[in-house]
N, C-alpha and C positions, 0 to 999 in steps of 0.2 A: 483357410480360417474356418472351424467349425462354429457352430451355433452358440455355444456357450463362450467361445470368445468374443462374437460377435454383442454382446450386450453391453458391453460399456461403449463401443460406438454406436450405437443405436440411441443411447440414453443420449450422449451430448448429443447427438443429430436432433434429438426429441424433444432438447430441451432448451435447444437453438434455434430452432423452431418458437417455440411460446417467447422467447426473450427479443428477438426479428421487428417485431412490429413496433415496440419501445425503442427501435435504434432508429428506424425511419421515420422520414414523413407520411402521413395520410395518404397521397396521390400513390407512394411505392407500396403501401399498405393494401391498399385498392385493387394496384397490379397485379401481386403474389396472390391475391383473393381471387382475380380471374386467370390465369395461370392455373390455379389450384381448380376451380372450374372447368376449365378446358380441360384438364387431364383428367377429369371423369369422363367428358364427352368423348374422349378420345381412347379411352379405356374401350367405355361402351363399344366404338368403333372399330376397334383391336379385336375384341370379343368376332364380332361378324366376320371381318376382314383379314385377318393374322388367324385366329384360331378358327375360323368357320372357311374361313377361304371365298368368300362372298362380298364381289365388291359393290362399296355406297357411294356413292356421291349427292347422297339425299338427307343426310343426317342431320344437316341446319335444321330440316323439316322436325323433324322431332324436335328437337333444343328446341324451335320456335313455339311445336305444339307444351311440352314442359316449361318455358315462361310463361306463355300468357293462359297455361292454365292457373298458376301459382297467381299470377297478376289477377287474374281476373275473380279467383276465389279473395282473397285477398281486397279486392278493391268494392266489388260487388256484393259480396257475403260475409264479410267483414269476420274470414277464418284467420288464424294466428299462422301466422309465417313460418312454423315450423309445421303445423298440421298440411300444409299445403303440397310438402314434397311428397311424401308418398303417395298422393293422388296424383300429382303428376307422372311418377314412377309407373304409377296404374293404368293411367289414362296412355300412357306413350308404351306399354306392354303390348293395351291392344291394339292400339294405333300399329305397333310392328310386326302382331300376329299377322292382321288385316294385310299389311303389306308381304308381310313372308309367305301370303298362298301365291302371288304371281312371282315368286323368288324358286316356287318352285319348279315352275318351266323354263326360267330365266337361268342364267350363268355367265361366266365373263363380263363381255360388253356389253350384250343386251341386259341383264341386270343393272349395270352402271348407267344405260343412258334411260329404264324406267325409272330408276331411283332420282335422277338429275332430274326428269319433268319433275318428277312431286319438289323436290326445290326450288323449280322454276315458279310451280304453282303456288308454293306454298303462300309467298305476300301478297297473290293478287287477291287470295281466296280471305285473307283476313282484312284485306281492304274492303271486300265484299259489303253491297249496303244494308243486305238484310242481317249481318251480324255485328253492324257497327253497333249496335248499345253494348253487345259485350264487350266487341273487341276495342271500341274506340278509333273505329277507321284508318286513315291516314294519323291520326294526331296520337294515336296509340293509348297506354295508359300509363299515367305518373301514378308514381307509389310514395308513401312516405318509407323512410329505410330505419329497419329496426333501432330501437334505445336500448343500449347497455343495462342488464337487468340489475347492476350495482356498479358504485362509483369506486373507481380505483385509480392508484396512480402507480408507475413505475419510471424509473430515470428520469422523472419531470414530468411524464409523458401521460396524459390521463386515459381512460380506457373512452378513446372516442366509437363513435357510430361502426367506421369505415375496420378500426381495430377491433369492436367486438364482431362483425361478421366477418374476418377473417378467421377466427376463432371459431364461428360454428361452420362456416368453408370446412378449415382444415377438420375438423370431428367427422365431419361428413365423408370429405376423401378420403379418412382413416377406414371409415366402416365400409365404402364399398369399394375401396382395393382388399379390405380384409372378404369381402363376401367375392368377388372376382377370384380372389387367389385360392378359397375352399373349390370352388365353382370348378374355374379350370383342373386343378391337382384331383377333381373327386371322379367319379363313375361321370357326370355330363361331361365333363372337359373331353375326356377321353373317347367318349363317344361322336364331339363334336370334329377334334381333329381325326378322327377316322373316316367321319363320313366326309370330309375333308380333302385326306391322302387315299383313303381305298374302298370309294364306297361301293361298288361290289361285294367285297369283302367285309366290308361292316354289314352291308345287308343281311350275308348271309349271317353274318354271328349272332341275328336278330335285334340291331338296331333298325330304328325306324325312322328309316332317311326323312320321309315327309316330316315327321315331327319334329325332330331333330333340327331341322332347315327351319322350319317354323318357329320353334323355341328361340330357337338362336337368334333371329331376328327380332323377335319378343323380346328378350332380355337385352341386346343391344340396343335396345331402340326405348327400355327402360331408365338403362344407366344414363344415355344422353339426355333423357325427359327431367330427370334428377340436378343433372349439370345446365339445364334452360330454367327448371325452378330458380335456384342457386343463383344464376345469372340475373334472372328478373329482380329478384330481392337485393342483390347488391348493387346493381343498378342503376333501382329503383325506377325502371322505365321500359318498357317494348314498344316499339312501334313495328309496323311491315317491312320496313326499308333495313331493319337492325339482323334481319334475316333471310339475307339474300344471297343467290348461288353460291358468291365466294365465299361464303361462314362453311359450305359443306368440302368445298373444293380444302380450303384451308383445314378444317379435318382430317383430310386424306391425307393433304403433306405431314403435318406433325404426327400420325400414325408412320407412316414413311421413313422420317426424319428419325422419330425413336427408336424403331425399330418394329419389322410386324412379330406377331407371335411373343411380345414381352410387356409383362406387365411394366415395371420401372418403366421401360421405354413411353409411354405416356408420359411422366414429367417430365420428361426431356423437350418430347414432341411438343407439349404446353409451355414450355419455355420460349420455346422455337418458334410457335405463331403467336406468343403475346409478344415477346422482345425486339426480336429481330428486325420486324416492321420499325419498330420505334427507333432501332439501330439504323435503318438503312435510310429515313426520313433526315437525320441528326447528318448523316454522309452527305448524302441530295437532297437539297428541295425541291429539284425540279425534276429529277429522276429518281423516286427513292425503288420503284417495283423492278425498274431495273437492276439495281442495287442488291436491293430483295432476291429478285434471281441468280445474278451472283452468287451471291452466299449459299441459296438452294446448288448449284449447277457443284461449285465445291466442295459442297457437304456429301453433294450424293458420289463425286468422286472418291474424296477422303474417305467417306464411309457409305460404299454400296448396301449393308445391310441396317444401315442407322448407326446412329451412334451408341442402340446398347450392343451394335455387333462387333462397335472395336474395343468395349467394356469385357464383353463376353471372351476376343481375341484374347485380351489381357490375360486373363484370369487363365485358360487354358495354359497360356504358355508360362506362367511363375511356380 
């Protein structure tokens, strides 16, 4: 199917989208909002991991440091809710630079279990008491959550709280899957998965693996600061405990789960760590992780490369 047929599904997809939130309740309205969250975090993630080939197990840290910057601009400086994310975007760039100089003598596992301290650290350090005025210590910080900037109604259903910030959510995951997808497809992508698969070889063609390694983790670690803004605001709450090892661990799976090296594969993978959970609690209440496992242990059989690898199977073979 080329491009130009491709537009009339794209349109109802798009416009099934806007009509979604009018069919459901509030609490599913909520879900799809972090879902759509997560697979920016998980983008971000993909970025490092799939196309950098650099593994994290520290990216809560970021998401954490991207909430409760939004939160804390927000609560404390009384900035508008949208002004907030791109500081956080800023702030978690260099928060990732910072991390990507010891990325650069790091690799495999030793990268993965530096990254895993910083998420070990990451809640004791905002429990910390000399930064409780900002952070709010253990008891975190409540936010009020955006008002619908007009009153509308569709199918009955009026444009509540939970449904207009799923609305600037999804604007948002538009714009940085669309900056993801120039990124990868342009002269960085290409640079990234070279120093990637043959960095010798890129060396010599005059990329510049340090930076490159650098950048990479910069911008990875931007996208997920984006997706913890997002997160605070819809929330409306961070506390320390809301970002703890397994938020990073649960990252890695739905990057896993999607597929590495694909963008779409993110909403997959966000599908996968916001539902599933909820699926396997509904199965067990007294076992649901085991449940959860399950499902994981079958997924990765059915689909060793994720599930955009048996989308991708498809598609070759029709």
């Amino acid at each position: 199917m080329n491009q130009l047929n491709r537009w009339p599904v794209w349109m109802i997809f798009g416009i099934g989208l806007l009509l979604l939130p009018f069919l459901i309740k509030d609490f599913r309205v909520f879900q799809l909002s972090l879902m759509l969250i997560y697979a920016i975090a998980l983008l971000g993630l993909n970025i490092l991991t799939g196309y950098g080939g650099q593994i994290s197990l520290g990216h809560g840290a970021f998401y954490a440091i991207g909430g409760y910057c939004a939160a804390m601009l927000m609560d404390r400086f009384g900035l508008p809710y949208m002004a907030t994310i791109p500081i956080a975007a800023a702030v978690c760039f260099v928060a990732g630079i910072l991390m990507g100089f010891p990325a650069l003598r790091l690799g495999g596992h030793y990268l993965a279990l530096a990254t895993f301290a910083l998420a070990l650290a990451m809640p004791q350090l905002l429990k910390f008491k000399h930064f409780e005025h900002f952070t709010g210590g253990v008891q975190g910080i409540i936010l009020m959550k955006p008002t619908p900037p007009i009153e509308f109604s569709l199918f009955g259903q009026p444009l509540s709280e939970d449904r207009w910030l799923y609305f600037m959510v999804l604007g948002v995951t538009v714009i940085m899957f669309i900056i993801a997808r120039n990124l990868l497809d342009g002269r960085i992508g290409r640079a990234i998965v070279a120093v990637r698969d043959q960095p010798i070889a890129a060396g010599a063609l005059g990329v510049n693996l340090a930076v490159t390694k650098t950048i990479t983790f910069g911008v990875s670690a931007a996208f997920t600061g984006v997706a913890g803004a997002l997160g605070a605001i819809t929330v409306a709450f961070v506390a320390p405990d809301s970002f703890n090892v397994f938020l990073s661990i649960s990252f890695l799976v739905g990057v896993v789960v999607g597929g590495l090296a694909s963008i779409p594969g993110a909403i997959f993978g966000a599908a996968f760590i916001q539902f599933v959970p909820n699926i396997a609690d509904q199965i067990s209440k007294s076992a649901p992780w085991a449940v959860y496992g399950v499902f994981l242990i079958a997924l990765m059989y059915l689909a060793p490369n994720g599930i955009m690898g048996i989308i991708n199977r498809r598609r070759r073979s029709t």
